[in-house]
C-alpha positions in Angstrom: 108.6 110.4 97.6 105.8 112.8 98.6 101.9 112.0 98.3 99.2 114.7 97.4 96.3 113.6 99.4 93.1 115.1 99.0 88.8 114.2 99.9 85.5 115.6 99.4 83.5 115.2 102.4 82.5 111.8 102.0 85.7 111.0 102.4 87.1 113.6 104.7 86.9 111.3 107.7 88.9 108.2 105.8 91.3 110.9 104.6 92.6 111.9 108.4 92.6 108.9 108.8 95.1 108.1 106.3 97.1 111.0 107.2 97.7 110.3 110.4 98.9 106.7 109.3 101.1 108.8 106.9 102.8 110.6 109.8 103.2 107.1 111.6 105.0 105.9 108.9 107.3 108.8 108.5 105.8 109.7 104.3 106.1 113.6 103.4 102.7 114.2 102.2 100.5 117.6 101.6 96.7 117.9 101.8 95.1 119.3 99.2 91.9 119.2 100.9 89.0 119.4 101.9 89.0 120.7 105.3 86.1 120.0 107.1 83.2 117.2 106.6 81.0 120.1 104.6 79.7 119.2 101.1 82.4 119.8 98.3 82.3 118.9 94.9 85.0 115.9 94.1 85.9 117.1 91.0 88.0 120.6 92.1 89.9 118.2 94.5 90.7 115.5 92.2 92.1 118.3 89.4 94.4 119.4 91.6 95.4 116.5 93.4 96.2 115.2 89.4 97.9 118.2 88.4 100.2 118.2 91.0 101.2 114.1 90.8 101.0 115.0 86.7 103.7 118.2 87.4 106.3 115.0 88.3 107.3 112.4 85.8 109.5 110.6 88.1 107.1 109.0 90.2 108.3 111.5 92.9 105.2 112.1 93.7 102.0 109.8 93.8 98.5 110.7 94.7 95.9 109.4 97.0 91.9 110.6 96.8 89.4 109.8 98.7 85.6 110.0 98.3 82.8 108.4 98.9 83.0 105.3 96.2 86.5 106.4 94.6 84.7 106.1 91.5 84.0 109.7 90.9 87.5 110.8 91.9 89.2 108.7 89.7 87.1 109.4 86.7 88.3 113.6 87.3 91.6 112.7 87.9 91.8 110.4 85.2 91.4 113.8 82.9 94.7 115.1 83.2 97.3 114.1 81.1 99.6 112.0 82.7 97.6 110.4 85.0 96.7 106.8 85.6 94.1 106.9 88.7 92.7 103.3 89.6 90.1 102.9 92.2 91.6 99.7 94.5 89.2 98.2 97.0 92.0 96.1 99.1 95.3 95.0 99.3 95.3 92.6 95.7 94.0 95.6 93.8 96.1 98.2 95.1 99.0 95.9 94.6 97.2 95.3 90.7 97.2 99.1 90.3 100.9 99.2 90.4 102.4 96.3 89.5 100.5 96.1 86.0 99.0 99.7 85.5 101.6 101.7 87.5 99.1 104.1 89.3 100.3 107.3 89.7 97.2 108.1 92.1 94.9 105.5 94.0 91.8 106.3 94.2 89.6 104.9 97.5 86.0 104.7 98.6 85.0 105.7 102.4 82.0 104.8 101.8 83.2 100.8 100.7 86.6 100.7 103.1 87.0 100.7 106.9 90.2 102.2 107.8 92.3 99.3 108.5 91.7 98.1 104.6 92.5 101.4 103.0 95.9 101.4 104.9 96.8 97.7 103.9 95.7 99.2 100.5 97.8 102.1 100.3 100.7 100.4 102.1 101.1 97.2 99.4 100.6 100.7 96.8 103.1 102.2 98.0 105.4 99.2 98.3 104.8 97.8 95.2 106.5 98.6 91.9 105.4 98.7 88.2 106.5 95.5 86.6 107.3 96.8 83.3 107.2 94.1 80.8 104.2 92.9 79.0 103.1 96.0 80.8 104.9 98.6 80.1 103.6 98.9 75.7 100.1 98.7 77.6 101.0 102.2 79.5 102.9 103.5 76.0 99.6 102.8 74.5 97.9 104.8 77.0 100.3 107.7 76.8 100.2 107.3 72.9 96.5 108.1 72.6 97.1 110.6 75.3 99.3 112.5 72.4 96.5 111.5 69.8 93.5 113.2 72.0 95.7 116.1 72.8 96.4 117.3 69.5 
């Protein structure tokens, strides 16, 4: 597994943050940016971040993005087909995210989350796996109208 991380500058700081737990815990990851804590649009970020996770329909690859609410992230990402981006504020709806929507990127809020929480967060994610079920005609649905939109 390999995550595609990536911020704006609201959420630069939380993003190193997160990185550097990454390395801790041994996950291959890149950094799609941004760089430094100067303003960026979200939206550039998120689009690529989502591209890349979308490129991988194995679930090889999942995607974190940070900004300042994880609202704004996960409405871009959510634009690319092939993506289900779900902004989790702790531990229950990370776990949510997967379990029942099977998140292929989490979206976070520096702006809402110390550090500590965003971890816990992204650890039960990660740990987590889509429950399939009752679920699973809820994300055929999704990809169904996908198709329809598409064309």
């Amino acid at each position: 597994m390999k995550i595609i991380i990536g911020s704006d500058h609201g959420g630069y700081e939380l993003k190193e943050e997160v990185i550097n737990w990454l390395k801790d815990q041994k996950i291959d990851y890149e950094d799609f940016g941004t760089y430094t804590a100067d303003a960026i649009d979200y939206g550039p970020i998120a689009k690529h971040v989502a591209e890349a996770v979308a490129q991988t329909k194995d679930q090889q690859r999942l995607g974190i993005l940070i900004c300042g609410t994880g609202i704004g992230m996960s409405m871009m990402a959510n634009k690319v087909k092939g993506i289900r981006a779900a902004v989790a504020h702790n531990k229950f709806t990370a776990t949510a995210t997967r379990a029942h929507n099977n998140a292929n990127i989490l979206c976070l809020g520096a702006r809402v989350l110390d550090a500590k929480t965003a971890v816990d967060a992204i650890d039960c994610w990660l740990k987590t796996p889509f429950e399939h079920g009752r679920h699973q005609k809820r994300i055929d649905y999704m990809t169904r109208f996908e198709q329809e939109i598409d064309g």
